[in-house]
C-alpha positions in Angstrom: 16.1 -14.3 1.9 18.8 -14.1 4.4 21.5 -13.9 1.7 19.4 -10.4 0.8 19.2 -9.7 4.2 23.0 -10.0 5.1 24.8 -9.1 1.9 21.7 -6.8 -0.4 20.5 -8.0 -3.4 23.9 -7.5 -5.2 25.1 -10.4 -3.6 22.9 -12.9 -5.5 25.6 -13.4 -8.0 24.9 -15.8 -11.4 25.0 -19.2 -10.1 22.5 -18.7 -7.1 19.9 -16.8 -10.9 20.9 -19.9 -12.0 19.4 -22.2 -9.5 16.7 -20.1 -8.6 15.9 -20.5 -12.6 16.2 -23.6 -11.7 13.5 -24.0 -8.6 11.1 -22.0 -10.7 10.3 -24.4 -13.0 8.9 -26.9 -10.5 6.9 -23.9 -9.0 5.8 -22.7 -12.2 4.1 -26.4 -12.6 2.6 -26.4 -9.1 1.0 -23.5 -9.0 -1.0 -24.9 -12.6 -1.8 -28.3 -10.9 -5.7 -28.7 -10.1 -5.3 -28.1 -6.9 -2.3 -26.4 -7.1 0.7 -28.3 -5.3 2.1 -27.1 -2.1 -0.3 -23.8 -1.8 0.2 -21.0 -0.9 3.5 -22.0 -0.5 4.7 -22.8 -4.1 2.6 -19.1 -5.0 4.8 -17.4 -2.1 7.9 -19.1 -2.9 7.8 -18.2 -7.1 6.9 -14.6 -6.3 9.6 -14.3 -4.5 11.8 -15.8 -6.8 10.4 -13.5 -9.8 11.1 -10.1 -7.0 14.5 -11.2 -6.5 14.6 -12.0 -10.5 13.1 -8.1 -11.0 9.9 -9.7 -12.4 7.9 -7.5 -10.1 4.5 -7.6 -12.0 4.8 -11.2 -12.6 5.3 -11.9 -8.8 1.9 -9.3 -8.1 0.1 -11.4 -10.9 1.3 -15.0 -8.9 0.2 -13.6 -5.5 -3.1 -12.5 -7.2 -3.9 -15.8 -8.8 -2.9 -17.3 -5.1 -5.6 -15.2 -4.1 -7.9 -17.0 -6.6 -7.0 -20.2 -6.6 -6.2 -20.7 -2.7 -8.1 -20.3 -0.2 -5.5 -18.5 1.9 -5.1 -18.8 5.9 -4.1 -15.4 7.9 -1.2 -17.6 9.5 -0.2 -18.3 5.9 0.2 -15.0 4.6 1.3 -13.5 8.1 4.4 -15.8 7.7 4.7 -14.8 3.7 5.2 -11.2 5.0 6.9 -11.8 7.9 10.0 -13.5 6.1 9.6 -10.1 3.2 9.9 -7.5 6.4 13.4 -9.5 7.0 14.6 -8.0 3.9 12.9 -5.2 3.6 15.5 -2.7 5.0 17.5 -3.8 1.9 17.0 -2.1 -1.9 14.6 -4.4 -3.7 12.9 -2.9 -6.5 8.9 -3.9 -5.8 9.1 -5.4 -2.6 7.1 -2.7 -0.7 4.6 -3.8 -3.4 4.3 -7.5 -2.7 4.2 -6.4 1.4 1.4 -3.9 0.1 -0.3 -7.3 -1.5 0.4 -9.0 1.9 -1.1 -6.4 3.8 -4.3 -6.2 1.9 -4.5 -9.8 2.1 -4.5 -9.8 5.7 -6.5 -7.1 6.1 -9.1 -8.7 4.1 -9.1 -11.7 6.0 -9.0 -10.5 9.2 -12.6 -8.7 8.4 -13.4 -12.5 6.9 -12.3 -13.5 10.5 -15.0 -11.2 12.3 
């Protein structure tokens, strides 16, 4: 994120795909686990991965199934989108998107909260 947020999206060169190919597999198995491992946190941290990996729809379907199989905290997802506003002055294709998810998120917990 603060790579992104320094130096754009262009500066993720082929070793830092590499090792983010790399953390995903781990993620990929948390987020299966029964519970999954580490939520929301392993959800947040693969979606991001797939944005910055330009796998937009795949990061909306890993925040969706966080959705489903999480009970999510407003805190939670308040933090999720306030490390994506960081970045979000920089080009990255879908990332209004998966602040759009965060938003609705929040919204719809907030009206939970009342």
């Amino acid at each position: 994120i603060l790579l992104v947020r320094s130096e754009g999206l262009g500066s993720i060169n082929p070793t830092h795909r590499k090792y983010m190919t790399i953390a995903r597999i781990p993620l990929e198995k948390q987020v299966q686990d029964k519970p999954p491992y580490n939520a929301p946190w392993c959800f947040f941290d693969l979606a991001t991965i797939m944005l910055f990996m330009n796998e937009i729809m795949c990061a909306i379907s890993t925040l969706n199934a966080a959705a489903v199989k999480v009970k999510l905290k407003y805190d939670d997802v308040l933090t999720f989108r306030s490390t994506l506003r960081l970045i979000e002055k920089q080009p990255v294709d879908g990332l209004n998107d998966v602040i759009e998810w965060a938003d609705n998120q929040l919204d719809a917990l907030s009206f939970n909260d009342l």
